[in-house]
C-alpha positions in Angstrom: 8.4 57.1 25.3 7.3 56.8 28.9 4.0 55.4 27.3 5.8 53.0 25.7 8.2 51.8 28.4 4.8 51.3 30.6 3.1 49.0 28.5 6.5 47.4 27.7 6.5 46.7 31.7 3.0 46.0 32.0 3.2 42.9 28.9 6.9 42.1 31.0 4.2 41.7 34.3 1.5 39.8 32.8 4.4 37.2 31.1 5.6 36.9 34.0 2.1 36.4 36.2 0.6 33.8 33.8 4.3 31.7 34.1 3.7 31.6 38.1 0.0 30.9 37.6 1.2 28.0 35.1 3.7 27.1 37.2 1.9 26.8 40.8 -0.9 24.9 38.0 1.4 22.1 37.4 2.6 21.7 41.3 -1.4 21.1 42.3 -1.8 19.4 39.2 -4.0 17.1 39.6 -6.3 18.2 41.6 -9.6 16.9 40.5 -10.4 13.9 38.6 -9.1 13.6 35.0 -11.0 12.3 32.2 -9.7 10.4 29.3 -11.4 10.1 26.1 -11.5 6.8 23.9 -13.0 7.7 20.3 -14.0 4.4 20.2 -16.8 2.4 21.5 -15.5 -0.3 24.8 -13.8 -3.4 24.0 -11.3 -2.3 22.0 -7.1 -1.8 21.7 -7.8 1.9 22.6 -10.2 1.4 25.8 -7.8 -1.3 27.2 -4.9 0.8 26.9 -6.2 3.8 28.3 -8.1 1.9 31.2 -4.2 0.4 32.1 -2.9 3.8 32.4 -5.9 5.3 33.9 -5.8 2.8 36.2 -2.6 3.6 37.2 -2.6 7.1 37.2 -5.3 6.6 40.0 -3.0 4.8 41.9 0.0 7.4 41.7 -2.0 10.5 42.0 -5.1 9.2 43.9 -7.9 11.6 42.0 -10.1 9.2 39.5 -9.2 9.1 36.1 -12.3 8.5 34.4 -12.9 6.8 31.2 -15.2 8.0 28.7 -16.0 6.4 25.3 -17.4 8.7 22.4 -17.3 6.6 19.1 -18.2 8.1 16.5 -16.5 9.5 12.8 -13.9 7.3 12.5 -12.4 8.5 15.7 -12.6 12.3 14.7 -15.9 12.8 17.3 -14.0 12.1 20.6 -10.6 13.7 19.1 -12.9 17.0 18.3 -14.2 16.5 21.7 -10.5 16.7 23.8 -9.6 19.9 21.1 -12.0 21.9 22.6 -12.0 21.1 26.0 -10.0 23.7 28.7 -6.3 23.5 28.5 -5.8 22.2 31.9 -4.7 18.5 32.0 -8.1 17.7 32.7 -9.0 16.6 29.4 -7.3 13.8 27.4 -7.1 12.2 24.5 -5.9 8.5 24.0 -5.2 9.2 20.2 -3.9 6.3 17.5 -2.4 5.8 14.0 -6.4 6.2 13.1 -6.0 10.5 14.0 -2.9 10.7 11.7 -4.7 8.8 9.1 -8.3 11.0 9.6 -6.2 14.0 8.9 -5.7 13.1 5.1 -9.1 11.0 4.4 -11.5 12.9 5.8 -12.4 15.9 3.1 -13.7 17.9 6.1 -12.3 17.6 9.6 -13.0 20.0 12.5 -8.9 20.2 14.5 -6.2 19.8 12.7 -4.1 17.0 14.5 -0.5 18.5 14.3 -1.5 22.0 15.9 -4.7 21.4 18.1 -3.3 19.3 20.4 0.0 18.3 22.7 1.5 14.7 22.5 2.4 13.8 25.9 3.6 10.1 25.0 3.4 7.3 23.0 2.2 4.3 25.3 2.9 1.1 22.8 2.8 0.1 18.9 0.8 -2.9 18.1 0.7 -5.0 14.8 -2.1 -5.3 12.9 -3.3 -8.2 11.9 -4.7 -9.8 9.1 -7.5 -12.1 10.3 -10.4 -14.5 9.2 -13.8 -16.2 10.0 -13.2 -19.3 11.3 -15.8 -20.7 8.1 -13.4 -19.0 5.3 -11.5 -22.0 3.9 -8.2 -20.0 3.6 -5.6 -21.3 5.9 -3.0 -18.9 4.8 -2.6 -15.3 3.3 -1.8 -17.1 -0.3 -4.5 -19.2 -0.1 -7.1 -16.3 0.8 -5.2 -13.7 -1.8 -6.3 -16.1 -4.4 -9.8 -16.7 -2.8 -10.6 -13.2 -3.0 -9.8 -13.0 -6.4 -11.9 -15.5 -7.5 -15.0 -13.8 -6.0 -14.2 -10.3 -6.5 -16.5 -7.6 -4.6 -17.7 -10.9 -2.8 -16.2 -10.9 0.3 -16.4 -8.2 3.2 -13.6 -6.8 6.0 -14.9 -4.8 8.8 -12.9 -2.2 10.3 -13.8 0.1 13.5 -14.6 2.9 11.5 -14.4 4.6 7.7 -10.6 6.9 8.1 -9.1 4.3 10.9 -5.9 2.6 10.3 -8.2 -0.7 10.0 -9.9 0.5 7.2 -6.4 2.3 5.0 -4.5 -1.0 5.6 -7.4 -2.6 4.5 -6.9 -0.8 1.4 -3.7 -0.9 1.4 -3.9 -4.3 1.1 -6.4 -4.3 -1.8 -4.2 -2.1 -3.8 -1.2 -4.7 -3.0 -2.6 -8.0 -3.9 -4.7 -6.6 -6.5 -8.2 -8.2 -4.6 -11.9 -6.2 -4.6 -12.7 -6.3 -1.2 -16.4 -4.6 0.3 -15.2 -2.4 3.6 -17.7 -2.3 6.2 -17.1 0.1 8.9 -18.4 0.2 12.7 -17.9 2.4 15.5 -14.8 0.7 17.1 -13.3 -2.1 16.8 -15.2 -4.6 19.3 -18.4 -4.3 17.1 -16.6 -5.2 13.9 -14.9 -8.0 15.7 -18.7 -9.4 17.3 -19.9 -9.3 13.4 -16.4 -11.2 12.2 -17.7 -13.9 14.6 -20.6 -14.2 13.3 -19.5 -14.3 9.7 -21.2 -10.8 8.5 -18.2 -9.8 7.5 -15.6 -12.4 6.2 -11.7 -10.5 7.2 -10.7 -7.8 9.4 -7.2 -5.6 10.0 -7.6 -6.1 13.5 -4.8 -5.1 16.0 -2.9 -8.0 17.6 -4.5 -7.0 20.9 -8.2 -7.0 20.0 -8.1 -9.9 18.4 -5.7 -12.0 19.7 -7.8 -13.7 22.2 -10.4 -14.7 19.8 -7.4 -16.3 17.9 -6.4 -17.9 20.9 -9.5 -19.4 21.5 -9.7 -21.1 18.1 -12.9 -18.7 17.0 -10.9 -16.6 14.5 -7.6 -17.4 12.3 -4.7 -15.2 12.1 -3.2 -15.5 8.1 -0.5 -12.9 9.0 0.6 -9.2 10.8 1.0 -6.3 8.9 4.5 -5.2 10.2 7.5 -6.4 8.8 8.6 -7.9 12.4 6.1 -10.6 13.6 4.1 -9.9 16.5 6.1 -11.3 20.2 2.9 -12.6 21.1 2.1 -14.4 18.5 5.5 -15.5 16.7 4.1 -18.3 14.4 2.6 -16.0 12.4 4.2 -14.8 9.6 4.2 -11.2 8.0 2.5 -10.0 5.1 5.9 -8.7 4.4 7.5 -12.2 4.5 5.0 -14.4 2.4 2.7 -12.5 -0.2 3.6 -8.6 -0.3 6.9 -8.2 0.6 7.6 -4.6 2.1 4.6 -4.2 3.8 5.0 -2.4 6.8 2.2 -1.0 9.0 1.4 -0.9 12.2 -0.6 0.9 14.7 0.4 3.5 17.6 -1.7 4.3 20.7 -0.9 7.8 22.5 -2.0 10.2 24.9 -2.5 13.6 24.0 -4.3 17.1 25.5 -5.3 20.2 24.2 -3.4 22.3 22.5 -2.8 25.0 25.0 -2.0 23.0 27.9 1.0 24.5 29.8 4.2 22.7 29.0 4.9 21.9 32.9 1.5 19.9 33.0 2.4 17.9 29.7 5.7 17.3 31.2 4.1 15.9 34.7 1.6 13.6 32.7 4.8 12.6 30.3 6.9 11.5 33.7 4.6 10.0 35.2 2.7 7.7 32.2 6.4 6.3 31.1 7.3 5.7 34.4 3.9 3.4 34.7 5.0 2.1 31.2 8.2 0.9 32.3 6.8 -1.0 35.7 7.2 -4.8 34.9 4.0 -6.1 35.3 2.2 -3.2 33.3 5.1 -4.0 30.4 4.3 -8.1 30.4 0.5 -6.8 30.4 0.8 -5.4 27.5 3.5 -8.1 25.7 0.9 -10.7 26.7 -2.3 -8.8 25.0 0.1 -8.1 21.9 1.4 -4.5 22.4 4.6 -3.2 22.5 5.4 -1.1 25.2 7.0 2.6 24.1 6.7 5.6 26.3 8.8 8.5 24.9 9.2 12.1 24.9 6.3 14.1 24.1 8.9 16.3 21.5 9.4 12.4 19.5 5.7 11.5 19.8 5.2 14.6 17.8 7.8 14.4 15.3 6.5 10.8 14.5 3.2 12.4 14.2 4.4 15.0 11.8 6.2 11.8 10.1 3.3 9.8 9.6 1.1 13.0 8.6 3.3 13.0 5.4 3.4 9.1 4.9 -0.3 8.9 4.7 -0.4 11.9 2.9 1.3 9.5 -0.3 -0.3 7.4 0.2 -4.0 8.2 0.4 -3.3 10.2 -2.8 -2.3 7.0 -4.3 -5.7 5.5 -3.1 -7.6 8.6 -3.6 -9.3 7.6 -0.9 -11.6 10.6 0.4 -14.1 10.0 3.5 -17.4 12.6 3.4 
């Protein structure tokens, strides 16, 4: 009994010394420069949205927050990357709609997103959109639905990587309207959008915010958004929902996340202090302006819409039976 009353006191010890090393973790925390990893190449929805925050981050906590792209895998290559890196803060993910998506195409995957990592907030939503080479003679989504389907297997949409959220709305869309589309993915989306201008590939799913200042500038042509609300920065254009394929309603999410293990106290800090830069006015019309909604919520509701959208996708890539070797 003594034995066991002894160990029972030394477990009781250790608890409690690795909750006071946690603890006086999170009160220096940081205290070295933080890295943030984009799994996609620069340019991009992703890059700009974590170079805001990292930006800002500087500013409040003065250590660097460095930005490193790693492209690769539709996205799975920088998210494998963060998973097993050391669970001190030091390591993050900006994550998207793509990672909840990877989980059910990919046949093998090296992380599970659910367990391997910690949400620490969502930072903003942002339509996709559905959007055209200035040479394709559609001027709406009807007008290119019925295009398509008179040269079936003919015409091409990039997307910014085989697994992404471009590419299952892309399909998606194929399976609604019935049209026999070619995907071509790249590594991110700034690639896919350089080859839309130059007319190797015909459509992309692009997010509002990647694309819209190509729109903007008259070099691309927005037919419609894939969310059932239309876009606040660009409210001429319709929704898919609204016109062709009523219902359709997809969008994209862009979060921060760390590894796993990361003391609760550390996830909390980062949580505090990224939506209280997401609710500053001029980082808010930043983001309205390039096409993003602003969110910033708890990481316990980033992960339940995780878990949310781990079953939605799960339908409906069985649907699809879409599988990504």
């Amino acid at each position: 009994m003594k034995k066991i009353l002894t160990r029972i006191a030394l477990a009781i010890g250790l608890t409690a010394m690795a909750s006071s090393t946690f603890a006086q973790a999170a009160a220096n925390y940081p205290a070295r420069p933080i890295k943030i990893v984009v799994p996609f190449a620069p340019g991009g929805t992703t890059d700009m949205l974590a170079r805001l925050v990292g930006q800002r981050l500087t500013q409040s906590w003065g250590q660097p927050v460095v930005i490193e792209n790693k492209p690769g895998a539709g996205a799975t290559l920088g998210a494998d990357i963060v998973a097993k890196s050391a669970p001190d803060g030091y390591t993050l993910l900006m994550g998207a709609a793509h990672h909840t998506i990877a989980q059910q195409v990919y046949a093998k995957i090296p992380y599970h997103f659910d367990r391997d990592f910690a949400p620490i907030t969502m930072v903003a939503m942002v339509p996709n959109m559905v959007v055209v080479n200035s040479e394709v003679p559609a001027k709406n989504i009807a007008e290119f639905i019925a295009l398509a389907k008179t040269q079936p297997g003919k015409l091409n949409y990039g997307s910014a990587g085989a697994g992404t959220a471009h590419h299952l709305i892309g399909e998606m869309f194929k399976l609604r309207a019935g049209v026999d589309l070619v995907h071509v993915p790249y590594k991110g989306s700034a690639p896919a959008v350089a080859d839309l201008l130059s007319g190797q590939v015909q459509l992309m799913f692009d997010t509002v915010t990647s694309g819209l200042p190509q729109v903007k500038a008259g070099k691309l042509r927005a037919l419609a958004v894939t969310t059932a609300k239309r876009s606040s920065a660009m409210p001429d254009v319709p929704s898919l929902s609204e016109t062709a394929l009523p219902g359709f309603d997809v969008g994209t999410w862009f979060g921060l996340l760390a590894p796993a293990a990361t003391p609760p106290a550390i996830v909390q800090k980062l949580n505090a202090e990224i939506v209280k830069i997401i609710q500053q006015p001029d980082v808010r019309k930043q983001m309205l302006e390039a096409g993003s909604e602003p969110m910033g919520n708890t990481s316990q509701q980033m992960a339940a819409q995780i878990k949310a959208e781990l079953e939605a996708f799960e339908a409906v890539v069985k649907q699809i039976k879409l599988v990504v070797e």
